[in-house]
C-alpha positions in Angstrom: 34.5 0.2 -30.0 36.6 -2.0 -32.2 35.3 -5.1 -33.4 36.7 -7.9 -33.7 36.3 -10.6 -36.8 37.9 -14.2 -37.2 38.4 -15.5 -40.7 38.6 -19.1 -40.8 40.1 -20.3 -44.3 43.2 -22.6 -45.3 44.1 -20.4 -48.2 47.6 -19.1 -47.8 46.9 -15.5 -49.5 43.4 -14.4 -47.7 45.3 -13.0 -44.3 47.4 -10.7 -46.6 44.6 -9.7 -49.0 41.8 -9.1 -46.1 44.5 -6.8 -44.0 45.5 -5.4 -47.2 41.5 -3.9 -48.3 40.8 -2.8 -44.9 43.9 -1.1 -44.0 42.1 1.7 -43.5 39.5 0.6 -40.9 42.3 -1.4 -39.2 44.4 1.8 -39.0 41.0 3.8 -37.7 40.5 1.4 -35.0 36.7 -0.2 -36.4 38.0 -3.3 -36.8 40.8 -6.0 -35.9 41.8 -9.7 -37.5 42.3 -13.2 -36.4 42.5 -15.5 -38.8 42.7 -19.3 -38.5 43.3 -22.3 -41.0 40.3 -25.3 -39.9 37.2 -25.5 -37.6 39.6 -26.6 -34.9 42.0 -24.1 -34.6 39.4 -21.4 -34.6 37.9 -22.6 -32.0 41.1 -22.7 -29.9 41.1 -18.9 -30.9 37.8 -18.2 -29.7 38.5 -20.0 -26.5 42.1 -18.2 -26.2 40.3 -14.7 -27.2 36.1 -15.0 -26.0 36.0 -11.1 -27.3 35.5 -12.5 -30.7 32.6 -10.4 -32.4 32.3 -12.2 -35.2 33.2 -15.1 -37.7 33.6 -15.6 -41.5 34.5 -19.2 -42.5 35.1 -20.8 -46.2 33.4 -24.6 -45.7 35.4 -26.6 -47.0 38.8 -27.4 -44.9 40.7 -29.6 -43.6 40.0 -31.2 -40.2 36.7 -29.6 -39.3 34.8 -27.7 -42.1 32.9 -24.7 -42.1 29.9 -26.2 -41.1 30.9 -28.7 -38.4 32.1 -25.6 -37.0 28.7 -23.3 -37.4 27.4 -25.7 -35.4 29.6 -26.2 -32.8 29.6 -22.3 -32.6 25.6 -22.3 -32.7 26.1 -24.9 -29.2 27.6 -22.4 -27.5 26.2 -19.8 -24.4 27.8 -16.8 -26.0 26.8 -17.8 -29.8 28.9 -16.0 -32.1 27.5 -14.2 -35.6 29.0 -15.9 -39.0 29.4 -15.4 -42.2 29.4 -18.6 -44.4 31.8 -18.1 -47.8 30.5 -20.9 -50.3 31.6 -21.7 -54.0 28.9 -19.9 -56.1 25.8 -22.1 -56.9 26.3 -24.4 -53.9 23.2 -23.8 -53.0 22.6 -27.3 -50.8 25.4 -26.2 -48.3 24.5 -22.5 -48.2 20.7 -23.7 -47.2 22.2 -25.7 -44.7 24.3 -23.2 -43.7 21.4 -20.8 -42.9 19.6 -23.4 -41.4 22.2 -23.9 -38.4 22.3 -20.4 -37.8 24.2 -18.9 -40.3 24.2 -15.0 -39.9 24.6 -14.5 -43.7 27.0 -15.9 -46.3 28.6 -14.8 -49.3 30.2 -16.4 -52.4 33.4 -17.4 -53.9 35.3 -15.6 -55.7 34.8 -13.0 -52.6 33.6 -9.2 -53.8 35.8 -7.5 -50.8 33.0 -4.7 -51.4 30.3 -6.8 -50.6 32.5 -8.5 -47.8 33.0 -4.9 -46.5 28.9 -4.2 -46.6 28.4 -7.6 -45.1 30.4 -7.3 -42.3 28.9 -3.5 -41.2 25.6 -4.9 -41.4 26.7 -8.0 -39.4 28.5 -5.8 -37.0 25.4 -3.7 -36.2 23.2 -6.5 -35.6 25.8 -8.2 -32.9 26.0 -4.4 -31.4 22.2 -4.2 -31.4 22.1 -7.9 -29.3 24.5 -6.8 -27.2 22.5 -3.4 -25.9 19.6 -6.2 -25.9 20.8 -8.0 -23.4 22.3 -5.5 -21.7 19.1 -3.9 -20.5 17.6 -7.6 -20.5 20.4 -7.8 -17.5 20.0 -4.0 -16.3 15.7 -5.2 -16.1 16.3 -8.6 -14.3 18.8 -6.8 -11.9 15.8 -3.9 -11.5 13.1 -6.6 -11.3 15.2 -8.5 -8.3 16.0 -5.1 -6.5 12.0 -4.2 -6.9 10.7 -7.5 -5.2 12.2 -7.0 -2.3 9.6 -4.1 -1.2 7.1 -4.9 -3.9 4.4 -7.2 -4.7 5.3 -9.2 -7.7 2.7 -7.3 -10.5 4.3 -3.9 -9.1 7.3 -5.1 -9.7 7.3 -6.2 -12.9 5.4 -3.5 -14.0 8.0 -0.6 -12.5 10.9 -3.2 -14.3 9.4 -2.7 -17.3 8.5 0.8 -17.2 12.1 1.8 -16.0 12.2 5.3 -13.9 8.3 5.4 -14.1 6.5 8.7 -12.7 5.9 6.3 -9.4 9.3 6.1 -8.5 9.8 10.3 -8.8 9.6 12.3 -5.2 6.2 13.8 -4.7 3.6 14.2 -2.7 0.9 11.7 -2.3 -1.9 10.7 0.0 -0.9 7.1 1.2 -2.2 4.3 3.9 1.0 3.3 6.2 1.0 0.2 8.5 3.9 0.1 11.3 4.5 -2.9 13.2 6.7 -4.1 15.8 6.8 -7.4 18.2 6.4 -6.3 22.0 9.4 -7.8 23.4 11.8 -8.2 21.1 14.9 -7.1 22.7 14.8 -9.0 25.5 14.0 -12.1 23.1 17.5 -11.0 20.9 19.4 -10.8 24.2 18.5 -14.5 25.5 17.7 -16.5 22.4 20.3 -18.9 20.6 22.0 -16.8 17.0 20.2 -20.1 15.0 16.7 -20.1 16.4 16.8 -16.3 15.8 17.4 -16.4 11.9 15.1 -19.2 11.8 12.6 -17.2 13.7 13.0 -13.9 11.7 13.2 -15.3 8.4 9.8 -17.3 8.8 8.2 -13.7 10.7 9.3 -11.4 7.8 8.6 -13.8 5.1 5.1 -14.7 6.0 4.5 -10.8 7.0 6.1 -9.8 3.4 4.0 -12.7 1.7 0.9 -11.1 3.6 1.5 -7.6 2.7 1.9 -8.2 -0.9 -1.5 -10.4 -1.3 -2.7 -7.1 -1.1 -0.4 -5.4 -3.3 1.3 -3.3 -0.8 4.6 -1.8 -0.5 7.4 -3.1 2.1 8.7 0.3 2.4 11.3 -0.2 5.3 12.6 -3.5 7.8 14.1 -2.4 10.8 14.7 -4.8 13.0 11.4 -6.1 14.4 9.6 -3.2 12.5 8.0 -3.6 9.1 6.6 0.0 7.3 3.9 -0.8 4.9 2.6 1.8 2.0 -0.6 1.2 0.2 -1.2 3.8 -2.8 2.4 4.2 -3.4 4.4 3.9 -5.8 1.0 3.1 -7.4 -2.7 4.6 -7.6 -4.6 2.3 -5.4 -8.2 3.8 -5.1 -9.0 1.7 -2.4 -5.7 2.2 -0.4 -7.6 2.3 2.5 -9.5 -0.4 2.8 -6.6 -2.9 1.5 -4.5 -0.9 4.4 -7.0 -2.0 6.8 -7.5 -6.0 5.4 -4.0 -6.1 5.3 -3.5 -5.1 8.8 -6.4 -7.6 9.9 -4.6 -10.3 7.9 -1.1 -9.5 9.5 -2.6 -9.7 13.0 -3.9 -13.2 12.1 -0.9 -14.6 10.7 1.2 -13.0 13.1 -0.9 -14.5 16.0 -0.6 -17.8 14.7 2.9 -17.2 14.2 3.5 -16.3 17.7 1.3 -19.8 19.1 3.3 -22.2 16.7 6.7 -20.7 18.0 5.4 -21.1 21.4 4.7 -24.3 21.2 8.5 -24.7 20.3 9.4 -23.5 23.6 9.9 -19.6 22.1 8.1 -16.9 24.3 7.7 -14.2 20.4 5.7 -11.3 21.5 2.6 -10.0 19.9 2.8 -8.2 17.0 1.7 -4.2 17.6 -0.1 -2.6 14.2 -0.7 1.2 13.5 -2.6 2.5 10.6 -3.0 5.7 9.2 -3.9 7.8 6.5 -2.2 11.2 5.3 0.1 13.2 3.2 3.2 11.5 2.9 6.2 12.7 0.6 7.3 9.5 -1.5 10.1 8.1 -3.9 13.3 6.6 -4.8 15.7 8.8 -2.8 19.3 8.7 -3.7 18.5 7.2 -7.0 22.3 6.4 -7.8 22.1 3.6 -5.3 20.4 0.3 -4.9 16.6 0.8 -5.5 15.2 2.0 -1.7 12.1 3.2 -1.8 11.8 6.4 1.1 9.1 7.9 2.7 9.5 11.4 4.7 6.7 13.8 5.9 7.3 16.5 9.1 5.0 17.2 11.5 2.2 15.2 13.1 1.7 13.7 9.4 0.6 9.8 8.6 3.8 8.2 9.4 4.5 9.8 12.8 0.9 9.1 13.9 0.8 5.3 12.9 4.6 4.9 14.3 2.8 6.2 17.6 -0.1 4.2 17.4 1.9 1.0 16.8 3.7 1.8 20.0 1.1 2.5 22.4 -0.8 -0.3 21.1 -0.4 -3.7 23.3 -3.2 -6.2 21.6 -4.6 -9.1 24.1 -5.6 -12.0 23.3 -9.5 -11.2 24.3 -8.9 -7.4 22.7 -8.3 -9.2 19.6 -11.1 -11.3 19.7 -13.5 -8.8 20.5 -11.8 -6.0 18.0 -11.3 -8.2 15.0 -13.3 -11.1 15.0 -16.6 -10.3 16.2 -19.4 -8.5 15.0 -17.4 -5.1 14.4 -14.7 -6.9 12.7 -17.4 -7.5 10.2 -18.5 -3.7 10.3 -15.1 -2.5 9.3 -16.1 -0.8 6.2 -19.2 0.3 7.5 -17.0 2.1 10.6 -14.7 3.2 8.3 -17.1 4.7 5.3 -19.3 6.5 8.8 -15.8 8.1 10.2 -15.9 12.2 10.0 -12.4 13.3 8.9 -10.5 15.8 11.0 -8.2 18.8 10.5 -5.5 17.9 8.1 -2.5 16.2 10.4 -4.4 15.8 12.6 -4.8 12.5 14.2 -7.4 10.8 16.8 -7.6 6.7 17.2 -11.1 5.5 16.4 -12.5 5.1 19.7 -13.6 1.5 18.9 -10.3 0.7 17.7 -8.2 2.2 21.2 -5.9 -0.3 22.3 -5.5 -2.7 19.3 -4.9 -1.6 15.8 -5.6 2.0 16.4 -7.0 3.7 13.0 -6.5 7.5 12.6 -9.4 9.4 11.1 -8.5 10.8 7.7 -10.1 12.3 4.6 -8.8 9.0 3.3 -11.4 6.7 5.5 -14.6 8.7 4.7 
């Protein structure tokens, strides 16, 4: 890449003196010159020509002076590296130089060898800033891509660690919640385009909000259908248990979702959960395009048993009650550490749980 330098300086003979010792680098394609007489026309230049790399500028000129201009330069978003050229001993305007952000300087008469050694080193520092902020960019870009499907410390922490083991495809044991809203087509077909996005903003919000209190994984939005992981792209000892608070807290906000919209005149269905357990296959698929976290697995594997469970299940109001906010809600763990595990993909609901948040057995919930 060639670099570009402005020298700012009223003396007539510098522009043919500095293209004259680096001929050669000008001919090689490392560098190119701009050259300017006063503060104010070099920053007409920059303005004309933002590419600027970098500038070198004698103080004392006519009109604005080298260090009016450091400043001015120092002011700006895209600050620009400079190189102060000072009569030798003036030490009072090099310190201030330095002190308004003066890259470097050098002194007068100019040594065009250390001018030449000045300028490398200044031009791998602005190259070094650059690549810093572009993976500063290329994180913040990862970081907004990650939030959508993860909880803010997975997020960060996958932004940070780039293409981290997590994200590879591989097999995993993982927790999956489906839901769906009973419903919801006929509600799409009737409802006014307004109170819809209204609605489904404020019903995948609060569900998202939900799901990453407990630091799981939006994996997939499908419409009315949310796909929850827990123990992916992270370990998550406990995946099972957060699986199953998570689910009880979704069916609470999702109930009092569905009253307050009521209320407004809005008939929202219930909100149908699965959960399950099993081997799942997990990753960043097609990893050339926007970050989309996949999850496949064939057969009668955790996915395909929870997707099933969310659609046979039709909570009531007095199946909730009894199911998830009386005495057994408080024996969850209990139920859940008591379970025998079955054949591998191979799923049965929980007989207490049949007909509202079915639960498959699994090694997982022993």
């Amino acid at each position: 890449m060639t670099a570009t330098i402005l020298f700012v300086d009223d003396e007539p003979d510098l522009e043919a003196l500095v293209l004259q010792k680096f001929r050669r680098q000008i001919r090689d394609g490392a560098v190119q010159f701009m050259f300017a007489h006063d503060g104010i026309e070099a920053l007409q230049s920059i303005e004309d020509h933002p590419h600027v790399d970098m500038v070198v500028s004698d103080i004392n000129m006519p009109r604005m002076d080298g260090l009016s201009l450091l400043a001015r330069l120092q002011e700006a978003e895209d600050k620009k590296s400079t190189i102060i050229v000072s009569a030798y001993g003036d030490m009072s305007n090099i310190r201030t130089a330095m002190n308004r952000g003066a890259f470097d300087f050098l002194t007068k008469p100019i040594d065009f060898g250390d001018l030449e050694m000045t300028i490398d080193k200044t031009i791998r520092h602005v190259e070094m800033m650059r690549e810093a902020r572009r993976r500063q960019a290329e994180a913040e870009r990862a970081h907004a891509s990650l939030s959508r499907y993860f909880s803010p410390q997975i997020a960060s922490r996958l932004a940070c660690d780039g293409e981290a083991d997590g994200m590879a495809v591989h097999w995993r044991e993982v927790a999956v919640i489906f839901t769906d809203i009973t419903g919801f087509t006929s509600l799409v077909e009737t409802a006014a385009a307004e109170v819809l996005g209204a609605l489904l903003n404020e019903y995948v919000g609060g569900m998202t909000d939900v799901v990453f209190a407990h630091e799981g994984t939006v994996a997939k939005i499908i419409g009315d259908a949310i796909q929850v992981l827990f123990n992916a792209p992270g370990d998550q000892p406990d995946y099972a248990r957060r699986a199953i608070a998570c689910a009880h807290d979704l069916d609470v906000w999702a109930q009092a979702f569905r009253e307050r919209w009521k209320a407004k005149g809005v008939n929202f269905g219930a909100t149908r959960i699965g959960v399950h357990a099993g081997p799942a296959l997990v990753g960043n698929f097609a990893p050339w395009l926007p970050m989309v976290p996949g999850i496949f697995a064939g057969g009668r594997s955790a996915i395909s048993c929870c997707a099933a469970a969310a659609s046979r299940c039709a909570p009531t109001n007095r199946c909730r009650k009894k199911l998830l906010r009386g005495p057994r809600r408080r024996n969850i763990p209990k139920l859940l550490q008591n379970s025998k595990p079955a054949m591998p993909r191979r799923c049965r609901p929980l007989p207490r749980w049949s007909g509202c948040m079915p639960t498959m057995r699994s090694p997982a919930f022993t």
